[in-house]
C-alpha positions as CSV (number, residue, x, y, z in Angstrom):
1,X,168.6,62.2,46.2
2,X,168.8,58.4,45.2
3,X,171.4,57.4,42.7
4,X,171.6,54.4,40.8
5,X,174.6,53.4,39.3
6,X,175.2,50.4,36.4
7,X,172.5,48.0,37.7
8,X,172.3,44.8,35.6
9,X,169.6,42.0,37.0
10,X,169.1,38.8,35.0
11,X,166.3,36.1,35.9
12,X,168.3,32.9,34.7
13,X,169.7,33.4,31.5
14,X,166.9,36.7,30.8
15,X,168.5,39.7,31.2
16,X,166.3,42.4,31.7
17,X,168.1,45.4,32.9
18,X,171.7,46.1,31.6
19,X,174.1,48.7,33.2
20,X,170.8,51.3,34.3
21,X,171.9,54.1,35.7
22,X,169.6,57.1,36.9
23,X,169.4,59.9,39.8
24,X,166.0,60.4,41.2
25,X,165.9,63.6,42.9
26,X,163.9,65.1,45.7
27,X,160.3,65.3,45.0
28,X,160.4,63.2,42.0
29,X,158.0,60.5,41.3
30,X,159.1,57.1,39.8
31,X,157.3,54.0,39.3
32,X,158.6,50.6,38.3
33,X,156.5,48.5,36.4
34,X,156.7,44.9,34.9
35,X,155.1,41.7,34.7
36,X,154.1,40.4,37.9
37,X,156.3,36.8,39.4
38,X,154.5,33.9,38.7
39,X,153.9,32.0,42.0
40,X,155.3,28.9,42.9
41,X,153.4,25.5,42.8
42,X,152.0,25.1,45.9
């Protein structure tokens, strides 16, 4: 099993997870989607 406990992640001042928490068990399927990063400049 994979716990996740109060997970907050900001990008500069965008906030886009605040205090997740979740248990993924054994056998369970998860997927996290989002926008993709935009690249850097080369």
């Amino acid at each position: 099993m994979i716990a996740i406990k109060n997970i907050s992640k900001w990008y500069g001042a965008f906030q886009v997870l605040t205090d997740c928490t979740t248990d993924i068990k054994k056998g369970e399927v998860v997927w996290c989607a989002g926008r993709p990063a935009r690249a850097s400049p080369p």
